[in-house]
C-alpha positions in Angstrom: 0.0 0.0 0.0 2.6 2.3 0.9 4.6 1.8 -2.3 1.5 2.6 -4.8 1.0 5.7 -2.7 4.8 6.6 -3.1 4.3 5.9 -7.1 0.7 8.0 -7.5 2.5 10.9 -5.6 6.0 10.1 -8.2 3.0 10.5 -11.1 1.9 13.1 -9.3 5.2 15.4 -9.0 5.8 13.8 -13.0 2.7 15.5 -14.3 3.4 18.6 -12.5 6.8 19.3 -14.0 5.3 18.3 -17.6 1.9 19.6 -17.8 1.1 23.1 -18.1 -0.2 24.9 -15.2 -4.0 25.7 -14.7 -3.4 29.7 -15.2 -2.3 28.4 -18.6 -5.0 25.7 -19.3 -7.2 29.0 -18.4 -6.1 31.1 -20.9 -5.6 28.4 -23.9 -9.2 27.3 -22.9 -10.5 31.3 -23.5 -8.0 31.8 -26.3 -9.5 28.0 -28.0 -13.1 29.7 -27.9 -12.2 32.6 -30.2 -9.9 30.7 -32.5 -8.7 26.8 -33.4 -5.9 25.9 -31.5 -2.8 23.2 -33.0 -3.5 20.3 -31.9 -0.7 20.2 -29.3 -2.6 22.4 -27.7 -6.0 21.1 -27.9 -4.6 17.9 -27.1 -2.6 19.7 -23.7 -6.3 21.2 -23.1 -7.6 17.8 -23.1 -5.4 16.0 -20.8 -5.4 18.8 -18.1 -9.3 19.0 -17.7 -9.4 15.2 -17.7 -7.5 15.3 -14.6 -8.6 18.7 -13.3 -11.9 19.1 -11.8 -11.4 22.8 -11.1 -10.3 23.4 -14.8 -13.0 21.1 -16.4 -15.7 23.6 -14.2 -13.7 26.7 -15.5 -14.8 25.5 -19.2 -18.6 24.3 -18.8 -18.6 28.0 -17.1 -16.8 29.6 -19.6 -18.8 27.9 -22.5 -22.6 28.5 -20.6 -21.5 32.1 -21.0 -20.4 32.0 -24.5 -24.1 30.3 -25.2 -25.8 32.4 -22.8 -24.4 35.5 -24.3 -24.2 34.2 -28.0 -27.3 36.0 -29.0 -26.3 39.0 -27.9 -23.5 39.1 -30.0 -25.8 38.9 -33.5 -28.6 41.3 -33.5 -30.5 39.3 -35.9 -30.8 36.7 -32.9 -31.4 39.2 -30.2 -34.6 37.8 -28.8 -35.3 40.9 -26.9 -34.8 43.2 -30.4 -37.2 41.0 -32.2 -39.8 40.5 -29.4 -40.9 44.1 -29.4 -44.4 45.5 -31.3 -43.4 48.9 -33.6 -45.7 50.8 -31.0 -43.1 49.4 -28.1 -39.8 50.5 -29.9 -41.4 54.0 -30.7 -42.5 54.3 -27.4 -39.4 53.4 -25.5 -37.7 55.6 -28.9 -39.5 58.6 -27.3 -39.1 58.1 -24.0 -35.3 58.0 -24.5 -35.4 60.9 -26.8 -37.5 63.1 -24.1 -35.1 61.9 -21.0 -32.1 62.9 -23.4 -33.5 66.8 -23.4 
């Protein structure tokens, strides 16, 4: 018993020395949302979060947000835009226009 907790924490120091840190998991996570990443680096992304619980929760956050916030992003999907009657937008038109005076 002893020795297999001596090798897990050898594996243990291993990974540390060869895997990036999670402050740079965090950024190539963000960075792999706005562009494609090589595959070393997808790949890196990959084996980090497998093993990471606190970095695999940093991306399910980080991609809720891009899907919450996606339609905010393209007016033609802004629900809020599109779910207003013409009489709605011209009244909240004016009542921006008269507050602006």
């Amino acid at each position: 018993m002893n020795l297999l907790r001596k090798a897990n924490y050898a594996l243990m120091r291993l990974m540390a020395r060869v895997m990036p840190s999670c402050k740079d998991i965090s950024e190539l996570i963000s960075q792999g949302m706005d562009r494609r990443l090589p595959l070393r680096k997808r790949l890196s992304i990959r084996l980090h979060v497998s093993m990471c619980g606190l970095c695999r929760r940093y991306e399910k956050q980080i991609h809720l947000l891009r899907r919450g916030f996606g339609c905010y992003a393209d007016p033609d999907k802004n629900a809020a835009e599109n779910s207003l009657s013409p009489e709605a937008k011209a009244r909240l038109e004016k009542a921006l226009a008269d507050s602006a005076k």
